[in-house]
VEXBA-811114 format. One line per 10 residues: number of its first residue (from 1); their letters; for each residue x, y, z of N, C-alpha, C. Coordinates in pm, whole numbers, padded with zeros to 5 digits. Each point is the difference from the previous one (the first is absolute). Layout:
BEGIN
NUM	A	X/Y/Z/X/Y/Z/X/Y/Z  ...
END
This chain:
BEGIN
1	XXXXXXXXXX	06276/07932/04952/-00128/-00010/00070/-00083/-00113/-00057  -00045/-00075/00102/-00087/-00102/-00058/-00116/00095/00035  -00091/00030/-00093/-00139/00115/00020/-00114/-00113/00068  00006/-00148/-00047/-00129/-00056/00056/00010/-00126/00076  00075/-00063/00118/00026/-00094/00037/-00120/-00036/00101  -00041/-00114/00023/-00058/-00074/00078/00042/-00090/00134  00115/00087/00066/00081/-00067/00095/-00062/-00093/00126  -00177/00086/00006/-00088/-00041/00111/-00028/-00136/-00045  00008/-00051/-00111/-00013/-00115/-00031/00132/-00093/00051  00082/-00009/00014/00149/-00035/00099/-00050/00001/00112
11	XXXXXXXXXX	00079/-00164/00103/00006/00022/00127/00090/00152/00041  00031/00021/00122/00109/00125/00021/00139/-00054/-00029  00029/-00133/00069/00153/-00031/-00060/00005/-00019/-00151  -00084/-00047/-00091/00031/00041/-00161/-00014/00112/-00025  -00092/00112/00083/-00007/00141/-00057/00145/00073/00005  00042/-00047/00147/00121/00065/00046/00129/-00097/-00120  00046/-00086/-00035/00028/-00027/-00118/00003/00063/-00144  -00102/00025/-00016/-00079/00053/-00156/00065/00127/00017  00007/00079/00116/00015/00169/-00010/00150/00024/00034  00095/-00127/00034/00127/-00054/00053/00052/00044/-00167
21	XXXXXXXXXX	-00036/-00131/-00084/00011/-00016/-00119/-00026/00097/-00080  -00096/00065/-00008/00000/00081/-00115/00088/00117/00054  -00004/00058/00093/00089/00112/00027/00133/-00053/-00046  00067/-00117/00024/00153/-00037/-00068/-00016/-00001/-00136  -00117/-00001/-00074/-00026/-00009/-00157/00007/00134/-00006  -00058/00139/00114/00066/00093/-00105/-00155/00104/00026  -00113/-00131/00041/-00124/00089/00021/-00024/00054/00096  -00046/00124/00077/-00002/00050/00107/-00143/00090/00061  -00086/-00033/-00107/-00169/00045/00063/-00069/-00104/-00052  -00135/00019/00069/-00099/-00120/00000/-00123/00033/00037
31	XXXXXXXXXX	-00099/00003/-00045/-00094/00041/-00028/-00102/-00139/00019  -00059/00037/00115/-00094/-00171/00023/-00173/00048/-00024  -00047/-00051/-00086/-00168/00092/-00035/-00098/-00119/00076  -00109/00044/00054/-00062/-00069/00125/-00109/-00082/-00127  -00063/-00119/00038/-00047/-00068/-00065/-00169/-00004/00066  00003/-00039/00078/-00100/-00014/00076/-00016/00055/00185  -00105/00030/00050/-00036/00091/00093/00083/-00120/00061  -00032/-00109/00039/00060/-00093/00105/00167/-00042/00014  00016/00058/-00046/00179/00048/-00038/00066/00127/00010  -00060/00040/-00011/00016/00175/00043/00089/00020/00119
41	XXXXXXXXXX	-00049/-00056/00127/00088/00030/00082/00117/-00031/-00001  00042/-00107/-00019/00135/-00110/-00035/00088/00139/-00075  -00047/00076/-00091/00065/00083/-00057/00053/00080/00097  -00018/00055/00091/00046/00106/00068/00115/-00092/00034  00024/-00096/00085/00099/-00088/00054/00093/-00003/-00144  -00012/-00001/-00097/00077/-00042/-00094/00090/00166/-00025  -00053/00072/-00025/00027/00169/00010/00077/00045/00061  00003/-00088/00117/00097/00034/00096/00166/-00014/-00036  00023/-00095/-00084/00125/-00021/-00075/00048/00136/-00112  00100/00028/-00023/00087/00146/-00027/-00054/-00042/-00155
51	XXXXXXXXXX	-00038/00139/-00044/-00031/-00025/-00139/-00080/-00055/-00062  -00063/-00017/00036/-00168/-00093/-00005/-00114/00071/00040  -00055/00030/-00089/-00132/00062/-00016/-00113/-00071/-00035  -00164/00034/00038/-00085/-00111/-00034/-00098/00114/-00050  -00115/-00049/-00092/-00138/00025/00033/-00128/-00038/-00031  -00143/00033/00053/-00068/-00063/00025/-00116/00023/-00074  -00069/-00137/-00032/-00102/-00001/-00088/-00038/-00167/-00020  -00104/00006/-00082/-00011/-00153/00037/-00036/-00029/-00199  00073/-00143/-00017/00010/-00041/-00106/-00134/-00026/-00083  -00017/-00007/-00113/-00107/-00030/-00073/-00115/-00150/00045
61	XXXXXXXXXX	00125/-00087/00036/-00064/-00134/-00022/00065/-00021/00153  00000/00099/00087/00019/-00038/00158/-00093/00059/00070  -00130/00109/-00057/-00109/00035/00059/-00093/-00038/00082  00003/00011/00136/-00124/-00009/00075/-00088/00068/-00002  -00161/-00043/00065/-00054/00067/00044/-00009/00090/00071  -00087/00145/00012/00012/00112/00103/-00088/00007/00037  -00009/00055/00174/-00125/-00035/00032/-00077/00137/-00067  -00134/-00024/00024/-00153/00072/-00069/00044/00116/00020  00010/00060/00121/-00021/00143/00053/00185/00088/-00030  00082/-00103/-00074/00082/00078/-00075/00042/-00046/-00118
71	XXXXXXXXXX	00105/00107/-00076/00072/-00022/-00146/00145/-00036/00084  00054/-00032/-00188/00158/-00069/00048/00050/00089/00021  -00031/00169/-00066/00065/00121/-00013/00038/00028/00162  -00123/-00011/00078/00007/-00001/00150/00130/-00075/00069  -00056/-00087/00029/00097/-00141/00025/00149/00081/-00061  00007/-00006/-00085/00171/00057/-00045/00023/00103/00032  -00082/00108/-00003/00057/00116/00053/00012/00002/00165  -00066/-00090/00069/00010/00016/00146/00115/-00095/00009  00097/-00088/-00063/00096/-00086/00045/00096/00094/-00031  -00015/00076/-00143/00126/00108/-00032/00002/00098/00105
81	XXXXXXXXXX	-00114/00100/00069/00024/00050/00102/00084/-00077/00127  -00089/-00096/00023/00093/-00097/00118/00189/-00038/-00002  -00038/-00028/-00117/00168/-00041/-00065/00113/00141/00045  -00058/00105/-00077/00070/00143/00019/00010/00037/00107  -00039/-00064/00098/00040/00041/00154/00123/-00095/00073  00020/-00122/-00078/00079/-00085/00037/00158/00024/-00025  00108/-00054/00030/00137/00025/-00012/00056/-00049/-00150  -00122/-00055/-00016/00039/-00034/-00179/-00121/00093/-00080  -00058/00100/00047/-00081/00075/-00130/00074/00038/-00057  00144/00075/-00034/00029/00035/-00077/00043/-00131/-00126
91	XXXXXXXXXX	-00014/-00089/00035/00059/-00100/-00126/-00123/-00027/-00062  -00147/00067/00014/-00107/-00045/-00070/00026/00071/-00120  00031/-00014/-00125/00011/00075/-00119/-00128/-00016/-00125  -00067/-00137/-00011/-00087/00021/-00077/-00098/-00065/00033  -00128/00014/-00062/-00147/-00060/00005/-00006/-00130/-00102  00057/-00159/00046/00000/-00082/-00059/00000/-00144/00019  00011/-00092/-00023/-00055/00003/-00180/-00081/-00015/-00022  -00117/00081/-00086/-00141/-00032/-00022/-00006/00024/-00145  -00118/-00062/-00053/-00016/00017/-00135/-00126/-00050/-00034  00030/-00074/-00118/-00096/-00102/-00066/00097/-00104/-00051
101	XXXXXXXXXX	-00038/-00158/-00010/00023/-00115/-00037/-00108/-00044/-00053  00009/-00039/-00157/-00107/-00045/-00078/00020/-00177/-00085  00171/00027/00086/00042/-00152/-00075/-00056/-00089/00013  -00125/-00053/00104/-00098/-00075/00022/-00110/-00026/-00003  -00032/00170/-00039/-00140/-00015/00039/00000/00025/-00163  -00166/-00078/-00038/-00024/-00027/-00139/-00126/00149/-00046  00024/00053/-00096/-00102/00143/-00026/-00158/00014/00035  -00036/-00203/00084/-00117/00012/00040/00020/00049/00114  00082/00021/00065/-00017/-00039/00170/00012/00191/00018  -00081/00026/-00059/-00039/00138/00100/00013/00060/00085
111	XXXXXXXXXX	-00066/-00077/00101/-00032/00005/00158/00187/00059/00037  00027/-00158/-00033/00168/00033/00109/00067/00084/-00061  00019/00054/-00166/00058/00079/-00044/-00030/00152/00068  -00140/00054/00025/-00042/00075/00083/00022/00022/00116  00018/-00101/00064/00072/-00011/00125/00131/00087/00002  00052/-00076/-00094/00176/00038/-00006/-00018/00181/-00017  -00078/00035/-00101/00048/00137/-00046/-00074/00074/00136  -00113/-00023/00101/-00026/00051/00107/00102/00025/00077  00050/-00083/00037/00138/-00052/00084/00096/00069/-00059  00033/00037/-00109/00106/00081/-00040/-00011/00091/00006
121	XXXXXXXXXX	-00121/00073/-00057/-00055/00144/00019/00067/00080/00119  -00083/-00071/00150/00005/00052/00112/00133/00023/00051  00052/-00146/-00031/00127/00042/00054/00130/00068/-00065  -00048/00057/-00129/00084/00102/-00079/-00070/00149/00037  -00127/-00023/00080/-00027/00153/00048/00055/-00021/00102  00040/-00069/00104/00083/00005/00125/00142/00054/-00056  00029/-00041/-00114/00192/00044/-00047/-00056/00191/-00034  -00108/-00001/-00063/-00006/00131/00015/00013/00099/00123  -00059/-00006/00083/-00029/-00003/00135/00106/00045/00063  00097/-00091/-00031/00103/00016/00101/00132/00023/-00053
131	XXXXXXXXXX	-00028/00034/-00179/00082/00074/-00052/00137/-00149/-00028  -00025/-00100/-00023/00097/-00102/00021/-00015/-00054/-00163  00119/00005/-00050/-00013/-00127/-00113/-00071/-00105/-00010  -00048/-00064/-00126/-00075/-00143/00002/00078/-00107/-00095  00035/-00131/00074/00015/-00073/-00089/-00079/-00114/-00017  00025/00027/-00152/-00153/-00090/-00054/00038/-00167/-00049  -00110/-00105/00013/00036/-00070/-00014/-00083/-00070/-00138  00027/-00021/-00144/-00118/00047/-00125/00016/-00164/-00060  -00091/-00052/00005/00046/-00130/-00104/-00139/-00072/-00054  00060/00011/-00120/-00081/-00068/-00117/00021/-00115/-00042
141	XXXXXXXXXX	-00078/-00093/-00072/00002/-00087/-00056/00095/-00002/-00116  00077/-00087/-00059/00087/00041/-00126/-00098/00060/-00121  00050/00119/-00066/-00068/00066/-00070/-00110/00035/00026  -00074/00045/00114/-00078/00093/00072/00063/00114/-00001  -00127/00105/00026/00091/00132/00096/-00173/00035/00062  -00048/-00033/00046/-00095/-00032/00054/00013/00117/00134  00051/-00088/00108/00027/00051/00116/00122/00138/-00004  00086/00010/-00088/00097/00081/-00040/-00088/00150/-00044  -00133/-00020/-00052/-00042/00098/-00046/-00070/00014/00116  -00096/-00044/00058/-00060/00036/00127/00093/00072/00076
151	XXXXXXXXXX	00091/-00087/00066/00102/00123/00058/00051/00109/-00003  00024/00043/-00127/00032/00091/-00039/-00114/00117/-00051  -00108/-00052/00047/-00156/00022/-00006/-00036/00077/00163  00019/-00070/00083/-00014/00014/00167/00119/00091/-00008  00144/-00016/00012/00089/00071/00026/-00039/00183/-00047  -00061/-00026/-00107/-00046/00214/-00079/-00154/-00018/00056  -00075/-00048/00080/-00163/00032/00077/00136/00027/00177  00057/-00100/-00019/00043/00059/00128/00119/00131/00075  -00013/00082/-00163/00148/00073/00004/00099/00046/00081  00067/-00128/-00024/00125/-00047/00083/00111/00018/-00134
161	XXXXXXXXXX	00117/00096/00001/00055/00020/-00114/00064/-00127/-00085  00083/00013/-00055/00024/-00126/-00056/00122/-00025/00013  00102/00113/00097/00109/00024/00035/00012/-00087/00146  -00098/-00013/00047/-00030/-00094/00115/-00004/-00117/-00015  -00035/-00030/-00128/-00042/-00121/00024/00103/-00137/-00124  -00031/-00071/00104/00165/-00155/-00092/-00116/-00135/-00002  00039/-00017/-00080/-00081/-00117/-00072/00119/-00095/00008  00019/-00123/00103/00074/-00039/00027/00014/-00155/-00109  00139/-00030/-00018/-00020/-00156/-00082/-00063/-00002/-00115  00000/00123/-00117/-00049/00034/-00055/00006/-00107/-00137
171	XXXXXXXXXX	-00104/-00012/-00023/-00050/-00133/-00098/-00063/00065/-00123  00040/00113/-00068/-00109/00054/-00104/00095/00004/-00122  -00022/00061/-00096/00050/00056/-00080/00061/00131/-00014  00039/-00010/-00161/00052/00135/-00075/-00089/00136/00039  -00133/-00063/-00048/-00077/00121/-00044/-00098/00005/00188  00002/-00076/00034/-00049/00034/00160/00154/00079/00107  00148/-00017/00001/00054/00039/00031/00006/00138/-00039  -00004/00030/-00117/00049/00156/-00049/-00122/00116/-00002  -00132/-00041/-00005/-00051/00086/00050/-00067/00018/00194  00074/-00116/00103/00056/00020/00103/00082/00065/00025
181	XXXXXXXXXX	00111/00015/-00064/00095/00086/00054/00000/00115/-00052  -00104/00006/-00134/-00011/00169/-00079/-00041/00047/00139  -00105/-00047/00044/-00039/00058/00109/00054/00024/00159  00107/00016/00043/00035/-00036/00092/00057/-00062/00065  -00030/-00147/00031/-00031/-00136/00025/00133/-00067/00035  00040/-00087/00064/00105/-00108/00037/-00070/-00113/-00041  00113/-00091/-00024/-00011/-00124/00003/00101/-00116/00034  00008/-00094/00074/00101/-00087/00060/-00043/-00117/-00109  00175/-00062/-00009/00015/-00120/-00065/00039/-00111/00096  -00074/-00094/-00008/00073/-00142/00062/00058/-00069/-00064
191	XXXXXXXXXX	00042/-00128/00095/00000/-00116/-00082/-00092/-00066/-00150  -00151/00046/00006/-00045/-00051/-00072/00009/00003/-00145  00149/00142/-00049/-00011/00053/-00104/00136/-00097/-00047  00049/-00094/00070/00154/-00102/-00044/-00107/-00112/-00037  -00130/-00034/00023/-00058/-00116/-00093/00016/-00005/-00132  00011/-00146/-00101/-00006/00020/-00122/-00146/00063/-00099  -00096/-00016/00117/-00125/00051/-00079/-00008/00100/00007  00063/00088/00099/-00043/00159/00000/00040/00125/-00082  -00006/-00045/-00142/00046/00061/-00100/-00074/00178/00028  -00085/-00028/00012/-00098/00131/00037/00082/00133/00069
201	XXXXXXXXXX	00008/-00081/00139/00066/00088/00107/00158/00052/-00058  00060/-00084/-00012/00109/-00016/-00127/-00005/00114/-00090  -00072/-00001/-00097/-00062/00138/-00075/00016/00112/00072  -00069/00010/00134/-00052/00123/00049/00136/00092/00085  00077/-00061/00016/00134/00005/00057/00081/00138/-00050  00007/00006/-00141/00088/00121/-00021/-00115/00129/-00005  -00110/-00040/-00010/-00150/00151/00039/-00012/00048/00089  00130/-00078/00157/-00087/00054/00108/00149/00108/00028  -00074/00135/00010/00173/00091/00084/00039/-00050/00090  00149/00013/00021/00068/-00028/00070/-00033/00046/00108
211	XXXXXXXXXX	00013/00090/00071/-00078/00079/00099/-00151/-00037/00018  -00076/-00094/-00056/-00121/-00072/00055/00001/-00158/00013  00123/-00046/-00002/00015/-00150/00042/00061/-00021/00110  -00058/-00055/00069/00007/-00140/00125/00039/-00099/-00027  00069/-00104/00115/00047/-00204/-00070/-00074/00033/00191  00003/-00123/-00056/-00037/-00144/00161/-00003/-00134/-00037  -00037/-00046/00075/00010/-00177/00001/-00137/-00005/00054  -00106/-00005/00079/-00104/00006/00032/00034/-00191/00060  00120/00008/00044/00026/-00093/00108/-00119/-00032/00058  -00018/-00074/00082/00089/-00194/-00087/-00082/-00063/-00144
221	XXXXXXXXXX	-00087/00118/-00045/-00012/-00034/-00131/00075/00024/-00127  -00039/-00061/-00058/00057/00098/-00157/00134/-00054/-00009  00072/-00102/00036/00170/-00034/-00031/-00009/00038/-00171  00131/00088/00027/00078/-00001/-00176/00010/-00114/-00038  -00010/-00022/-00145/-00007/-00079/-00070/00133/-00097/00042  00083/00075/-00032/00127/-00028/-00021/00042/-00107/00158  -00015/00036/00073/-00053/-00039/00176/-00036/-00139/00029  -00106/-00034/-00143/-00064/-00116/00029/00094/-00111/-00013  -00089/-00118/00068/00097/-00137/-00005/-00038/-00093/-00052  00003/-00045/-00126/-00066/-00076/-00099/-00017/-00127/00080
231	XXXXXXXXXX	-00102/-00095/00036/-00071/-00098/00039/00011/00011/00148  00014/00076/00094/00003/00039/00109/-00112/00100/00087  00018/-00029/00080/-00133/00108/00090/00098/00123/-00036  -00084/00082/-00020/00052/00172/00004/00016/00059/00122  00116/00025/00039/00037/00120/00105/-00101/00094/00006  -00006/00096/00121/-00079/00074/-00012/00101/00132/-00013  -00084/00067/-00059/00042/00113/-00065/00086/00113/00106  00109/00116/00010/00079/00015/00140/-00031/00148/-00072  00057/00113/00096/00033/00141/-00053/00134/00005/-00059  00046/-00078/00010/00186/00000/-00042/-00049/00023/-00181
241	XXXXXXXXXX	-00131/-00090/-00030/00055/-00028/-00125/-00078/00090/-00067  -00043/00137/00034/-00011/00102/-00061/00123/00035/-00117  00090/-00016/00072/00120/-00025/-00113/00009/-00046/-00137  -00077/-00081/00025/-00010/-00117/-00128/-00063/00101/-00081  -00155/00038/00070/-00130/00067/-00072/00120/00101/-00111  00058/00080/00117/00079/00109/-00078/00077/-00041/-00081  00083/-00113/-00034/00095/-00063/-00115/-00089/00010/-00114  -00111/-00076/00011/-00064/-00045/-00069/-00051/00139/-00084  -00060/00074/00084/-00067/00108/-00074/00087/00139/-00143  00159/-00034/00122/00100/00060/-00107/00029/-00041/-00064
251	XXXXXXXXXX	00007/-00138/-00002/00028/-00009/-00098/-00072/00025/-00152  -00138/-00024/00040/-00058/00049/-00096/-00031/00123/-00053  00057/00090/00109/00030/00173/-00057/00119/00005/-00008  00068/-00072/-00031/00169/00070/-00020/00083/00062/00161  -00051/-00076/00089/00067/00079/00140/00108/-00105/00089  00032/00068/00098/00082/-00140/00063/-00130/00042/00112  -00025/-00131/00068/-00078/-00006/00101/00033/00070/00111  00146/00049/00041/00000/00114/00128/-00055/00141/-00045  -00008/00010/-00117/-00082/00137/-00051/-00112/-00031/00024  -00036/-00132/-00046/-00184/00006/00033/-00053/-00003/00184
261	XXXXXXXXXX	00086/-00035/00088/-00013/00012/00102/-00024/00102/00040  00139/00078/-00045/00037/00143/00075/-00157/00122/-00029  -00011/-00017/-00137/-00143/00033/-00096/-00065/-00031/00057  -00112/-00106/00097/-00128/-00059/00001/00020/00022/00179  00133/00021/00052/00014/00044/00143/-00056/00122/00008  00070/00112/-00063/-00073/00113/-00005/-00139/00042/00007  00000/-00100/-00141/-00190/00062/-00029/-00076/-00109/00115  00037/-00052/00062/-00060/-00078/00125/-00019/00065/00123  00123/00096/00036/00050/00082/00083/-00105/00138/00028  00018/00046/-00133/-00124/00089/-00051/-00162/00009/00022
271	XXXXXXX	-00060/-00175/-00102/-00141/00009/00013/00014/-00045/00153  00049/-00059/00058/-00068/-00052/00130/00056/00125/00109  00020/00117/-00037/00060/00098/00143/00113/-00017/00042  00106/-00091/-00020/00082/-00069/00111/00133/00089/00008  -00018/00014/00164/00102/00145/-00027/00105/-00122/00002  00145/00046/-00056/00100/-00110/00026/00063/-00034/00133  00034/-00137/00060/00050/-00015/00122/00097/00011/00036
END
């Protein structure tokens, strides 16, 4: 299972490609998390393909305005009603990706940081609501935990268990992973944990249970390290190479990577509902 792909970002003939490919690699679910309201629909069309699941929420740093006389909580819960009537409601599985992103904004900027945790709030009371998983989208500045603690701040005001909820592309540590998962909690690994700097994430790797890890590619971002093409434009990132994520990760626990598949299929299978096809 690739848990977090971005396929809506693909014309349809590379999408239809990407899901060609990774199924001959071996991967066989897909999980597309909605970014922004103006994309949303495109998802249903994409859903429509076997094994492909989406859901909806709008990204940290993809936020619009709402009008006066409503919340985003609104707005999302009336598209999730709408959606659930369609021939693809059943592939809506989670409330995502929303979060906080602090990698830019500097500890003056208030205002927009406020923004963000409004915006997250609401639409983690919509995952309540409707009883749906959340995946979160958490990022800090290097050696911050800034936004990491806020979240995990909003997530217990908004009690939404912690069994619900995946902190996707997970960028933290030792000691931020293990009392996540004391509690509950999932967490997905990408690509970003095969960088040479990410000693951190690296660390946090043998803390998280087996039974609470996720891989993705968060396509067409995030190419494995290993992927890249020294003095060349970078490919964009595919679902095939979830594969890689998983080499990579066993190796650093002692596994062969079809265990970490077979492992991170399951618990994918699990947090997101997905009865098997």
């Amino acid at each position: 299972m690739d848990s977090h792909v971005h396929i809506d970002f693909f014309d349809s003939k590379q999408r239809d490609d990407c899901i060609r490919d990774a199924l001959a690699a071996g991967i066989d679910y897909f999980v597309v998390p909605g970014v922004s309201r103006e994309k949303w629909a495109q998802l249903f069309e994409i859903a429509r393909r076997e094994n492909v699941f989406f859901a909806l929420g709008e990204h940290p740093l993809e936020l619009t305005d709402v009008p006066e006389n409503e919340s985003r909580s609104e707005i999302l819960l009336r598209e999730i009603k709408k959606t659930k009537e369609t021939r693809v409601g059943r592939k809506l599985v989670a409330i995502g990706e929303i979060g906080l992103d602090y990698y830019h904004l500097s500890t003056k900027n208030l205002e927009r940081r406020e923004i963000q945790r409004r915006a997250f709030r609401e639409q983690l009371f919509a995952a309540v609501e409707e009883k749906l998983p959340a995946i979160i989208h958490c990022r800090d500045k290097d050696g911050s935990v800034d936004a990491w603690n806020d979240a995990n701040s909003i997530i217990t005001e908004c009690e939404i268990s912690p069994k619900d909820v995946l902190f996707h592309s997970f960028s933290y540590g030792p000691e931020q992973v293990k009392k996540w998962c004391e509690c509950g909690g999932y967490v997905s690994i990408s690509g970003t944990i095969t960088k040479p700097n990410a000693q951190e994430i690296r660390a946090a790797l043998p803390f998280i249970p087996r039974e609470k890890m996720l891989i993705e590619t968060d396509s067409p971002f995030l190419l494995p390290h290993a992927l890249r093409i020294a003095g060349k434009e970078q490919p964009a990132n595919e679902p095939k190479n979830v594969v890689e994520v998983a080499r990579f990760v066993g190796e650093i626990l002692g596994k062969d990577k079809w265990e970490i598949l077979s492992q991170t299929r399951e618990n994918g299978l699990r947090f997101f509902h997905i009865n098997r096809q």
